[in-house]
BAGUZA-978667 format. One record per residue (C-alpha): residue in three letters; y negated, x, z. Coordinates in nm, 4 decimals, padded with zeros to 6 digits, always signed. Each point is the difference from the previous one (the first is absolute). Example, Ala and Ser with C-alpha at 12.3 -4.5 7.8 and 13.67 -1.06 7.14 Angstrom:
2
Ala:+00.4500:+01.2300:+00.7800;
Ser:-00.3440:+00.1370:-00.0660;
This chain:
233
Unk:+00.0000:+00.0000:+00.0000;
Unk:-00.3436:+00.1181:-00.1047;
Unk:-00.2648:+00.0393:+00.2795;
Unk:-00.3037:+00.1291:-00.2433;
Unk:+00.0356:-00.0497:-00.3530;
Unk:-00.3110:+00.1713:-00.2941;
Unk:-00.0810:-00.2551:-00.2491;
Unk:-00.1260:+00.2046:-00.3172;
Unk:-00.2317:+00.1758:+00.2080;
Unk:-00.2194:+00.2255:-00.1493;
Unk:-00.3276:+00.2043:+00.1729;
Unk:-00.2750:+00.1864:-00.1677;
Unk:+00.1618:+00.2899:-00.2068;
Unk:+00.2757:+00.0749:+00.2593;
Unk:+00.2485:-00.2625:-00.0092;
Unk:+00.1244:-00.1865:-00.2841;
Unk:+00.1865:-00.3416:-00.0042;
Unk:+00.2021:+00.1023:+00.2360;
Unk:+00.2566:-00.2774:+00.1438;
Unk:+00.2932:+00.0249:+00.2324;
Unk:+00.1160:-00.0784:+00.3447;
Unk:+00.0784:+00.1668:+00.3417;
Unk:+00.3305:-00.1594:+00.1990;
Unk:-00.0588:-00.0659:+00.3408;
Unk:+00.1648:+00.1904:+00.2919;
Unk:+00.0121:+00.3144:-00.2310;
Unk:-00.1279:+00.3195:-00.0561;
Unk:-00.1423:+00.0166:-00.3093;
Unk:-00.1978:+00.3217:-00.1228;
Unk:-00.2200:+00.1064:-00.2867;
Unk:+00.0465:+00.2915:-00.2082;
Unk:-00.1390:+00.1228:-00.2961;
Unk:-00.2139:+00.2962:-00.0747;
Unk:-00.3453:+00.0282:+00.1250;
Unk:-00.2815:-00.1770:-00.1210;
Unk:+00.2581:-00.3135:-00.0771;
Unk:-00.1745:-00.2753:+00.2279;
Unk:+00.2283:+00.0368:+00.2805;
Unk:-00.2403:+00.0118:+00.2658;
Unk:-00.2254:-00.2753:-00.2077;
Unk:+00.2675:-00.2640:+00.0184;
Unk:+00.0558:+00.0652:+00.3323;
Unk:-00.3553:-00.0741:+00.0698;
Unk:+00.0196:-00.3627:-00.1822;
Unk:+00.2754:-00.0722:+00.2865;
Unk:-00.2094:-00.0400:+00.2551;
Unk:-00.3231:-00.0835:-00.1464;
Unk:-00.1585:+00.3450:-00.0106;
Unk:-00.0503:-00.0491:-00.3876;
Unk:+00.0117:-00.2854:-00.2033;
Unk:+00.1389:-00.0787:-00.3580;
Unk:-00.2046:-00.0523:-00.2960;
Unk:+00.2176:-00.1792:-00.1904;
Unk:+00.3647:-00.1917:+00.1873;
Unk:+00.0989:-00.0988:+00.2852;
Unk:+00.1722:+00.1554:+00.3259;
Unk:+00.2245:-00.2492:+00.2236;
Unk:+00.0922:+00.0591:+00.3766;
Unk:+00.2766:-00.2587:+00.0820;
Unk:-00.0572:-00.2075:-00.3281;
Unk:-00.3895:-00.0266:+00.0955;
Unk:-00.2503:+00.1734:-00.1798;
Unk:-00.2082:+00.2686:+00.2280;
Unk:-00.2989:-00.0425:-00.1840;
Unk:-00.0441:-00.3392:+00.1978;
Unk:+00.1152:+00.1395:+00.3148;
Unk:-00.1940:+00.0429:+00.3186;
Unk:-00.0177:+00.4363:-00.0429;
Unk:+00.0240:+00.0675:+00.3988;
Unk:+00.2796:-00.2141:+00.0267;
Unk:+00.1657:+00.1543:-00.3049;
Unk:-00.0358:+00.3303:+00.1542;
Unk:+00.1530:-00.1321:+00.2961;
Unk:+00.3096:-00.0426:-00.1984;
Unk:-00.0247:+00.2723:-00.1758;
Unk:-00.0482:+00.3827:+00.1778;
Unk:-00.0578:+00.3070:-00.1799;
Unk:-00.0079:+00.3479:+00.0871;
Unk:-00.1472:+00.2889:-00.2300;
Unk:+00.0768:+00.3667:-00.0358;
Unk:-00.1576:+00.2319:+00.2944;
Unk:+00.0096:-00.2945:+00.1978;
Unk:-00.3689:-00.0281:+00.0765;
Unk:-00.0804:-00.0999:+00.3392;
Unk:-00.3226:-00.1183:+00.2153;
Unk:-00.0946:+00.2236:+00.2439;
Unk:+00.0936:-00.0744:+00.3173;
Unk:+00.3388:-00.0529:+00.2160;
Unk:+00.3578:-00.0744:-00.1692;
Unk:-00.0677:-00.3295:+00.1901;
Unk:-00.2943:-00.0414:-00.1838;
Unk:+00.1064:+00.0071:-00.3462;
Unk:+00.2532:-00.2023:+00.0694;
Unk:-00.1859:-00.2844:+00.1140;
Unk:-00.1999:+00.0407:-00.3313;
Unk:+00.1734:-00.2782:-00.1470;
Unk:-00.0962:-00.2152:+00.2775;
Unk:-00.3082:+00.0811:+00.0354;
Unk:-00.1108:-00.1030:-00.3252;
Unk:+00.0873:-00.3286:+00.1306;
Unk:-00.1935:+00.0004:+00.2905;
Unk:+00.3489:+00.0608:+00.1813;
Unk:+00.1306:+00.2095:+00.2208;
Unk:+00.3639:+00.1805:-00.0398;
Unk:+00.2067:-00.0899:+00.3336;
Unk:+00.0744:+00.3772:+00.1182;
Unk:+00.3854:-00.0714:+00.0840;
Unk:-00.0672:-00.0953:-00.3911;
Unk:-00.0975:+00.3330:-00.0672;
Unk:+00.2406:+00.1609:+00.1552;
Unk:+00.3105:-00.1787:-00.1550;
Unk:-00.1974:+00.0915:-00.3190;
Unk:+00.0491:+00.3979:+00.1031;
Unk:+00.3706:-00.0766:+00.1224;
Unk:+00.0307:-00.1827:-00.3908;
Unk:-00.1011:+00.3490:-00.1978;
Unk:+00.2001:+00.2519:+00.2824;
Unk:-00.3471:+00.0421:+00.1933;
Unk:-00.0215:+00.0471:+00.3545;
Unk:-00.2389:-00.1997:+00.2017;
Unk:-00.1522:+00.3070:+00.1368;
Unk:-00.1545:-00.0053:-00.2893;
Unk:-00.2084:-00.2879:-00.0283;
Unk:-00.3425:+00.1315:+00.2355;
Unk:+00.0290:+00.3704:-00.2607;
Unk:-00.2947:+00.0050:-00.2058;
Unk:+00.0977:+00.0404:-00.3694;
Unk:-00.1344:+00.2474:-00.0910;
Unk:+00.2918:+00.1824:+00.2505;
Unk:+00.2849:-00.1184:-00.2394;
Unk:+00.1903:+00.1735:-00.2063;
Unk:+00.0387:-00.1181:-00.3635;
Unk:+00.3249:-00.1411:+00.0536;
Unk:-00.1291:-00.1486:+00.2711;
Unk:-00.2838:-00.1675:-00.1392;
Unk:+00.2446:-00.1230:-00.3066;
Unk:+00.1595:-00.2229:+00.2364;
Unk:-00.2936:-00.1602:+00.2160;
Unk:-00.1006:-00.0823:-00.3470;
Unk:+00.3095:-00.1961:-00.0661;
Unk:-00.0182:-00.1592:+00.3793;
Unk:-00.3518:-00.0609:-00.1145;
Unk:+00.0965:-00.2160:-00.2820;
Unk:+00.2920:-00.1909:+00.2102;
Unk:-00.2783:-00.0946:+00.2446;
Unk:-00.0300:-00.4080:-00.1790;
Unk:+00.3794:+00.0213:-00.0680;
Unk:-00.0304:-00.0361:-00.4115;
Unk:+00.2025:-00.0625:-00.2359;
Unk:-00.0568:+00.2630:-00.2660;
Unk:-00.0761:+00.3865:+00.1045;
Unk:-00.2213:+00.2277:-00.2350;
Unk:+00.1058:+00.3360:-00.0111;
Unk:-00.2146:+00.1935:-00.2480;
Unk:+00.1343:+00.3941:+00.0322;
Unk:+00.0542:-00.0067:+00.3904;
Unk:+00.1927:+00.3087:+00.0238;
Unk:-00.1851:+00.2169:-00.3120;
Unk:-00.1762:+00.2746:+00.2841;
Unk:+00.3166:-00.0087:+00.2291;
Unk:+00.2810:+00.2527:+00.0541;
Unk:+00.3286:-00.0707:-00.1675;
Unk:+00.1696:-00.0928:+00.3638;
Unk:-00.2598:-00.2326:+00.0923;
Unk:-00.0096:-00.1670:-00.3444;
Unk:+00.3483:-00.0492:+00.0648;
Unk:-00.0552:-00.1611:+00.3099;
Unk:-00.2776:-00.2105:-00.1299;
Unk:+00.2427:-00.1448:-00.2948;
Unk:+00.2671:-00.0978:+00.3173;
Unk:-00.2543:-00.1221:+00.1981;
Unk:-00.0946:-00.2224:-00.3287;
Unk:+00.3404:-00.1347:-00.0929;
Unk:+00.0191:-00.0376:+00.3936;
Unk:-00.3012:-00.2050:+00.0342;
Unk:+00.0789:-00.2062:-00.3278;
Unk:+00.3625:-00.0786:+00.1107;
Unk:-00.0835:-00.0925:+00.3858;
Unk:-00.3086:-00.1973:-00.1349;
Unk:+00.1192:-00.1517:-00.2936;
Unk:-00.3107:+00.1175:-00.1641;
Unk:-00.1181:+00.0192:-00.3767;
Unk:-00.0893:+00.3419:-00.0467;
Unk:-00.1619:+00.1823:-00.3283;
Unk:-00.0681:+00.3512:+00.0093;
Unk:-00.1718:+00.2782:-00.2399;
Unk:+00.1940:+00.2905:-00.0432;
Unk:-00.1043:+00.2921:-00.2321;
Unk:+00.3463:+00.1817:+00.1102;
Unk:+00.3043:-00.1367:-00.2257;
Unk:+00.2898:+00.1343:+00.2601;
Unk:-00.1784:-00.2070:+00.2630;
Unk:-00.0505:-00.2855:-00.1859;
Unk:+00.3802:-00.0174:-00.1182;
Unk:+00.0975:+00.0575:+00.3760;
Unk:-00.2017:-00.3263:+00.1894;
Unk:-00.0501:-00.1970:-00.3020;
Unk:+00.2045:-00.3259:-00.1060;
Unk:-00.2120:-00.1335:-00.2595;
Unk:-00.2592:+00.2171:-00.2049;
Unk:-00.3072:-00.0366:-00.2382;
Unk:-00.0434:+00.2672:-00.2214;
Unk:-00.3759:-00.0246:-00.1887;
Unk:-00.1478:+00.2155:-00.2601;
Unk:-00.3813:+00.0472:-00.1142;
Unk:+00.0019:-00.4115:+00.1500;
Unk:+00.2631:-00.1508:-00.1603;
Unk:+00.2736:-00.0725:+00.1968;
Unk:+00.3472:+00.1117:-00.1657;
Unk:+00.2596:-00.1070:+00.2149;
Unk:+00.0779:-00.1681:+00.3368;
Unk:+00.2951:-00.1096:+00.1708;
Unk:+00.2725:+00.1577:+00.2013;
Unk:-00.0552:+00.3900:+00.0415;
Unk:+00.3182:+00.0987:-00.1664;
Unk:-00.1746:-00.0734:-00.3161;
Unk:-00.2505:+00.3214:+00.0863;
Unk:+00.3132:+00.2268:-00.1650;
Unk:+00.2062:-00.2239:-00.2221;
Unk:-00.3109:-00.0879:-00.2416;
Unk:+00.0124:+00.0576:-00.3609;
Unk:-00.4028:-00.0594:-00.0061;
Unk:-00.0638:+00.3684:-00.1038;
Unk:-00.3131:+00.0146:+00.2100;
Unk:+00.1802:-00.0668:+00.2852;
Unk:+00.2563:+00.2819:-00.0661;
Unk:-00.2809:+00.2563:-00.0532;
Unk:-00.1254:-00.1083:+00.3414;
Unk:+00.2803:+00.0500:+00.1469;
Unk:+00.0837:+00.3577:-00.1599;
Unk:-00.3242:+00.0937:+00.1614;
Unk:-00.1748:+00.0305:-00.3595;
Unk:-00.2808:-00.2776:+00.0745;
């Protein structure tokens, strides 16, 4: 079952009809080489861009006539370097709430740490005191904060070590398992996405070429595809 399906989407130069769908409760991921639209279609998601031309639908409604905040309540995203307020790890985790004139319950917070393998000892450090791999996960707590139903990942792990990236991509399938959550991620790394993915998207110069499940990354006859994936594209 689809949870976000692209309607012929298209958006200034960068993307170009582009239509398919993401199944729900999986880990999709985009690939493709740079300058693709990856990152701009991930932005139409949650409202941070908007089409020119088509139509985007979140559960069979159409976001452009959705209330944005409460969109992005169902929707969390979390970019590369995971950029962070100043302030406490408490702090940016209440973020989300805060925005809504809320305030995150701090027995919240701290289940939130527990979720990404945090300890609660944690929660008064400023940020600025984390390490990256550190950071990388209050990020992801960050975005579990209104409990959504889709996760953003655009290149989460791209400035870590190869052992923490690995722990961020158990963490992921972790977190989308236990939650039963919808997640899409941007990966520039083709190993990584073959190793959490179960669907994939695989775009060129805007146009996407291919979706569906990720096997299809190295059975394709599309001969882009193959050069992609022999590392000459």
């Amino acid at each position: 079952m689809s949870i976000i399906e692209f309607k012929d989407v298209s958006h200034q130069d960068i993307l170009h009809h582009v239509s398919g769908t993401f199944r729900e409760g999986r880990i999709t991921t985009f690939v493709g080489p740079s300058g693709a639209g990856k990152t701009t279609c991930l932005k139409h998601i949650n409202g941070l861009l908007s089409p020119d031309t088509g139509t985007i639908l979140f559960k069979g409604e159409d976001i452009a006539e959705m209330d944005i905040l409460e969109l992005r309540k169902k929707i969390g995203m979390a970019f590369q370097s995971a950029p962070m307020i100043q302030g406490t790890v408490y702090d940016n985790l209440n973020l989300p709430k805060a925005i809504f004139d809320e305030t995150l319950d701090r027995d919240r917070a701290v289940e939130l740490l527990h979720r990404v393998d945090l300890s609660e000892a944690l929660l008064d450090q400023p940020v600025k005191s984390l390490s990256g791999g550190e950071r990388s996960r209050v990020a992801i707590a960050r975005t579990l904060v209104n409990k959504p139903d889709v996760l953003l990942l655009d290149e989460i792990t791209a400035s870590l070590d190869y052992r923490t990236v690995k722990e961020i991509e158990r963490l992921i399938r972790k977190l989308q398992q236990s939650y039963g959550v919808t997640v899409i991620w941007i990966t520039h790394d083709l190993d990584q996405a073959r190793r959490v993915s179960d669907d994939m998207w695989f775009l060129k110069a805007g146009e996407l070429l291919a979706f569906g499940d990720a096997s299809f990354i190295d059975e394709s006859d599309n001969p882009v595809i193959q050069r992609f994936v022999r590392g000459e594209d």
